[in-house]
DRENTORBA-153927 format. One line per field, with one value per residue: residue number from 1; residue in one letter; chain; y, z, x of N, C-alpha, C in turn. Coordinates in nm, 3 decimals, m for minus. Example, Ala and Ser with C-alpha at 12.3 -4.5 7.8 and 13.67 -1.06 7.14 Angstrom:
REM DRENTORBA-153927
nr <- [1; 2]
rest <- [A; S]
kette <- [A; A]
n_y <- [m0.569; m0.225]
n_z <- [0.780; 0.708]
n_x <- [1.319; 1.285]
ca_y <- [m0.450; m0.106]
ca_z <- [0.780; 0.714]
ca_x <- [1.230; 1.367]
c_y <- [m0.330; 0.003]
c_z <- [0.780; 0.787]
c_x <- [1.320; 1.290]
END
This chain:
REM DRENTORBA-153927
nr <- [1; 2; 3; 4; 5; 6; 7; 8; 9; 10; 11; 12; 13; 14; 15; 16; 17; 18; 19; 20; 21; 22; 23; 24; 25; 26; 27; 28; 29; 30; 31; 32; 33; 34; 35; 36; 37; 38; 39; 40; 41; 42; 43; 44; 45; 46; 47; 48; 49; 50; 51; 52; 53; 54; 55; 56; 57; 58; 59; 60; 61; 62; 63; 64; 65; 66; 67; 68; 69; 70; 71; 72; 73; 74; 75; 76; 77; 78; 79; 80; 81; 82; 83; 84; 85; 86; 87; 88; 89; 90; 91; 92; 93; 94; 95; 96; 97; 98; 99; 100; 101]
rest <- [X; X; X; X; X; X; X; X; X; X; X; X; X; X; X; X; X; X; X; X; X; X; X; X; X; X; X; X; X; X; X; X; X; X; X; X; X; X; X; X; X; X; X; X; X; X; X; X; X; X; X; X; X; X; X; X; X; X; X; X; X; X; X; X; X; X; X; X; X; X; X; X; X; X; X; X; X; X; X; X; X; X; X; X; X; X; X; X; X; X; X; X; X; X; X; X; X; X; X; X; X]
kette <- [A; A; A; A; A; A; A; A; A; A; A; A; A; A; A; A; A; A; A; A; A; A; A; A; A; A; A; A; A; A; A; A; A; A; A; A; A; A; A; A; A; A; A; A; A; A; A; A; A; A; A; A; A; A; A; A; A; A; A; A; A; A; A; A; A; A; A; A; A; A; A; A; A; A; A; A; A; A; A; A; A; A; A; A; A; A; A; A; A; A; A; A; A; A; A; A; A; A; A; A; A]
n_y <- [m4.908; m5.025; m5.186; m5.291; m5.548; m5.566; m5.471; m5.122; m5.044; m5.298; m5.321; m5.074; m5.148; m5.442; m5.305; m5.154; m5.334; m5.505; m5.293; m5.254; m5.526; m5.546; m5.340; m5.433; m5.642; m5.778; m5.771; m5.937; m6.104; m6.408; m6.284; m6.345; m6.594; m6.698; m6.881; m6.918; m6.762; m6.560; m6.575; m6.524; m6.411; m6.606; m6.566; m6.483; m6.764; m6.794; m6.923; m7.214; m7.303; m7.397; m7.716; m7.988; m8.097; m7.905; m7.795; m7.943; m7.944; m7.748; m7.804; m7.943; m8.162; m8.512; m8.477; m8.675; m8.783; m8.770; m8.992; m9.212; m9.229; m9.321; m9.648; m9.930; m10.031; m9.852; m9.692; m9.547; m9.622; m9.400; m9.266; m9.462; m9.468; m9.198; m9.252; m9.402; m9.322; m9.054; m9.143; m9.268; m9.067; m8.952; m9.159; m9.098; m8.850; m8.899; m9.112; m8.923; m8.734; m8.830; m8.926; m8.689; m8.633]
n_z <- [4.335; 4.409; 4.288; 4.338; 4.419; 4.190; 3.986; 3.890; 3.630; 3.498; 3.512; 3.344; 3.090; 3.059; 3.015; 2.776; 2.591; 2.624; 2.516; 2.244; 2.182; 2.159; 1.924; 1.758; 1.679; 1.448; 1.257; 1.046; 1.040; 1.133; 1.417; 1.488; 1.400; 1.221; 1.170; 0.945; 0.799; 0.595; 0.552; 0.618; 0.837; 0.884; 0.730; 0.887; 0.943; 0.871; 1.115; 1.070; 0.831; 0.927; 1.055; 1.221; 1.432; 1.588; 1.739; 1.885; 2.091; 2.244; 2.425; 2.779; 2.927; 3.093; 3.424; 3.681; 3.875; 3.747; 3.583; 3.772; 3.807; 3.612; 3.445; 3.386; 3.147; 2.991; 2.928; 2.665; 2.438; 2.461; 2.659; 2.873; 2.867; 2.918; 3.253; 3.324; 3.305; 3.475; 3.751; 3.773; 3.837; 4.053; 4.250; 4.276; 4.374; 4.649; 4.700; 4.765; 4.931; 5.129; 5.217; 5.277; 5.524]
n_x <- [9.117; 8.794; 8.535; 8.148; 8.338; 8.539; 8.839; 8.851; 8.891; 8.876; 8.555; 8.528; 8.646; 8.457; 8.238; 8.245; 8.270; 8.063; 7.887; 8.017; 7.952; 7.680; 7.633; 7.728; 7.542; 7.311; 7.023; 7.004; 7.219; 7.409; 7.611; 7.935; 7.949; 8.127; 8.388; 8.597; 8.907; 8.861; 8.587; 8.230; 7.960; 7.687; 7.352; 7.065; 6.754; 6.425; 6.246; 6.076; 6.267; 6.537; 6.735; 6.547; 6.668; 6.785; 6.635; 6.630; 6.814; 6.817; 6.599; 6.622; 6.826; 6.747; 6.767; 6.968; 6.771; 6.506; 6.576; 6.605; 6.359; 6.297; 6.140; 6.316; 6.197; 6.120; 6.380; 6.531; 6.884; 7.062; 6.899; 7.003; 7.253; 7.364; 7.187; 7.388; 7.643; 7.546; 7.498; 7.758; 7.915; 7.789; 7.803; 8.095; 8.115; 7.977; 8.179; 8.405; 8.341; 8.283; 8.551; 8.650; 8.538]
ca_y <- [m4.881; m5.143; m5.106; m5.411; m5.644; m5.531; m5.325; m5.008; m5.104; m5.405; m5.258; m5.004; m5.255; m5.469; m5.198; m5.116; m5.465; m5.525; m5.197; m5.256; m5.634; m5.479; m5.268; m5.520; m5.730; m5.750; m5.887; m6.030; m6.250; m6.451; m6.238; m6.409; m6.743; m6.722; m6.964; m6.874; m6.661; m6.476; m6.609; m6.402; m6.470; m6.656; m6.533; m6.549; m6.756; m6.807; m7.070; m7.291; m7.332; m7.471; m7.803; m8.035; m8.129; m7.736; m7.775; m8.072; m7.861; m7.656; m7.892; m8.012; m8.368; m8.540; m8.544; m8.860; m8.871; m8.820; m9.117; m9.303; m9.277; m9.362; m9.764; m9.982; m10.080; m9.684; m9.624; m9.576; m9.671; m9.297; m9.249; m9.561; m9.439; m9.114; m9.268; m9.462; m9.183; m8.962; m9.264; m9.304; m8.884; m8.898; m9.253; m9.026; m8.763; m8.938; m9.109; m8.831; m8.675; m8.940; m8.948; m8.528; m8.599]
ca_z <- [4.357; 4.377; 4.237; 4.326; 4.373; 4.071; 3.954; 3.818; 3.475; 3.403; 3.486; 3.224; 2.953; 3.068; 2.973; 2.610; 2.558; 2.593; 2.400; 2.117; 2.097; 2.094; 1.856; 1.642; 1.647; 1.351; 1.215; 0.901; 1.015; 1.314; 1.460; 1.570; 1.428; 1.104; 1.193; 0.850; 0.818; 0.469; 0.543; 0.664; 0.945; 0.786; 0.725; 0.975; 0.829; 0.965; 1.226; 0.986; 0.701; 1.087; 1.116; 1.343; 1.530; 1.617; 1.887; 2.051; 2.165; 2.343; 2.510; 2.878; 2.943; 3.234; 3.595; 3.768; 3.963; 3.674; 3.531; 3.894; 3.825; 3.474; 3.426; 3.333; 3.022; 2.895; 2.890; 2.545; 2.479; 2.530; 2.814; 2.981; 2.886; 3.081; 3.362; 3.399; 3.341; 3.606; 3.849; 3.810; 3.881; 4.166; 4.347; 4.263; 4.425; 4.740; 4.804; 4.791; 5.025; 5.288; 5.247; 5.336; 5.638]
ca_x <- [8.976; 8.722; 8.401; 8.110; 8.492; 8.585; 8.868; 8.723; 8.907; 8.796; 8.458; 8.443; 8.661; 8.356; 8.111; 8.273; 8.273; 7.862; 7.866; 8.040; 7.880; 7.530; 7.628; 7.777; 7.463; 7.249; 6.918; 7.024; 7.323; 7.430; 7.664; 8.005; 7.949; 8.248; 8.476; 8.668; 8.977; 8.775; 8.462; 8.123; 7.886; 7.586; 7.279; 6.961; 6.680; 6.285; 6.187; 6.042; 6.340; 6.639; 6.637; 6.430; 6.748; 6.879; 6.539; 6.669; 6.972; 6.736; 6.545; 6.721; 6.864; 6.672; 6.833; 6.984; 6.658; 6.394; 6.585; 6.603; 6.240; 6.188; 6.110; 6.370; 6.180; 6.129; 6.503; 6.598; 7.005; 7.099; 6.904; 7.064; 7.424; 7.303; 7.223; 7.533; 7.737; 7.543; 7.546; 7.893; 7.946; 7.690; 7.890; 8.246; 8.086; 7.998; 8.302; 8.468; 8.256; 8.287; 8.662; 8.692; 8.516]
c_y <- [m5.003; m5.076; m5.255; m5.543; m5.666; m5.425; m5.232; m5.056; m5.187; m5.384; m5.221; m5.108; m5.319; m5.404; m5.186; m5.202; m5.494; m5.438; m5.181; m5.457; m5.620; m5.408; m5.333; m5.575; m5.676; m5.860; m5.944; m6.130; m6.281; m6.380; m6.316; m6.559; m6.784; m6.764; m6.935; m6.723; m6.526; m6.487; m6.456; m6.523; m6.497; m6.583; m6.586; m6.606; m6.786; m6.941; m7.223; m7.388; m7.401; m7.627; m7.854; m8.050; m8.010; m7.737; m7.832; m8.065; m7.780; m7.730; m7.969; m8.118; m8.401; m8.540; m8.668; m8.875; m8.880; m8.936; m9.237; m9.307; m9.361; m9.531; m9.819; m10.023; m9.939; m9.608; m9.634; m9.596; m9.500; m9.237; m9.364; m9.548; m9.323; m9.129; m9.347; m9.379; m9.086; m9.059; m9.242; m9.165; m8.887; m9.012; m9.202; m8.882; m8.780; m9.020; m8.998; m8.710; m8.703; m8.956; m8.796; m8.527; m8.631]
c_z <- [4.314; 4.328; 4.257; 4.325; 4.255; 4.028; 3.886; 3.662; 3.426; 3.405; 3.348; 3.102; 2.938; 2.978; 2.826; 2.522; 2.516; 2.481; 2.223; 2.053; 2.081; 2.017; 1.724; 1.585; 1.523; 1.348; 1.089; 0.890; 1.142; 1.309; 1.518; 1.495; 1.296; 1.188; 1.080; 0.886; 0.714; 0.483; 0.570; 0.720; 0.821; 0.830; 0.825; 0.915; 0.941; 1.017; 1.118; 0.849; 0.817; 1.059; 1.218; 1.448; 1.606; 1.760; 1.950; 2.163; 2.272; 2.511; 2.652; 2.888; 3.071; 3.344; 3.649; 3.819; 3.883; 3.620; 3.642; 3.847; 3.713; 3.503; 3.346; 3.170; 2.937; 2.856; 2.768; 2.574; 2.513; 2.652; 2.913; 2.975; 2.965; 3.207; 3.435; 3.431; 3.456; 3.755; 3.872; 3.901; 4.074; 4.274; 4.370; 4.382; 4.580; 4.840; 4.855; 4.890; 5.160; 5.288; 5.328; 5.466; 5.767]
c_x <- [8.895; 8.610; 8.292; 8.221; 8.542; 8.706; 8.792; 8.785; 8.849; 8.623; 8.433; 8.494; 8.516; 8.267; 8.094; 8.242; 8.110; 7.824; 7.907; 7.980; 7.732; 7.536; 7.611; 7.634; 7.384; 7.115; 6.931; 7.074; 7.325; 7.555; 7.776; 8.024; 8.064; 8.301; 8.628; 8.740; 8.898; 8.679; 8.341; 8.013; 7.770; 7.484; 7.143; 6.832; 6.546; 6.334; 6.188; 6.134; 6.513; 6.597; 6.568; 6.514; 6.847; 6.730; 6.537; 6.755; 6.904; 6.699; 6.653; 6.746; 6.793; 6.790; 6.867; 6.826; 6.534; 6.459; 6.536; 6.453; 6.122; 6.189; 6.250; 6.332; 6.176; 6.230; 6.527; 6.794; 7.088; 7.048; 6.970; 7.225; 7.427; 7.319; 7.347; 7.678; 7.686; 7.532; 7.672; 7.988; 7.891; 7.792; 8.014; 8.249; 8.085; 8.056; 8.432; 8.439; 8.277; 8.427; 8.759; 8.695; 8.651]
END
């Protein structure tokens, strides 16, 4: 039996699964994040007490083409290792493209 191309099992496993990790969750600790065999998930703390560099993770990396557009002189040295690395993806990309045909 399918269900949405799904067996119906892994469906409901599925289901139990969401259910018992919403259950789990808590507001006190981060949920999941012990790494330790004895350990305990750490504690959740305000906005304000994280550091500055846990909101840079957030923040997106620019695109090959907002770089294509930034100024050679505004690249800092990680945005110019960036674009050489997505250059090098994007040229890999389209020989391989032109070699399918």
């Amino acid at each position: 039996m399918l269900a949405q191309g799904r067996p119906f099992t892994q469906l409901l496993s599925l289901k139990s699964f969401l259910q018992r990790g919403m259950a789990s969750m808590s507001s006190e600790v981060v949920t999941g994040m012990n790494i330790l065999k004895k350990g305990q998930d750490p504690p959740l703390r305000p906005d304000d007490q994280l550091p500055d560099w846990l909101w840079q993770l957030a923040e997106p990396e620019k695109t090959l083409n907002e770089l294509r557009r930034t100024k050679e002189g505004d690249l800092t040295e990680a945005m110019l290792e960036r674009y050489v690395k997505l250059e090098n993806r994007d040229n890999i990309r389209t020989r391989n493209h032109e070699r399918a045909k």
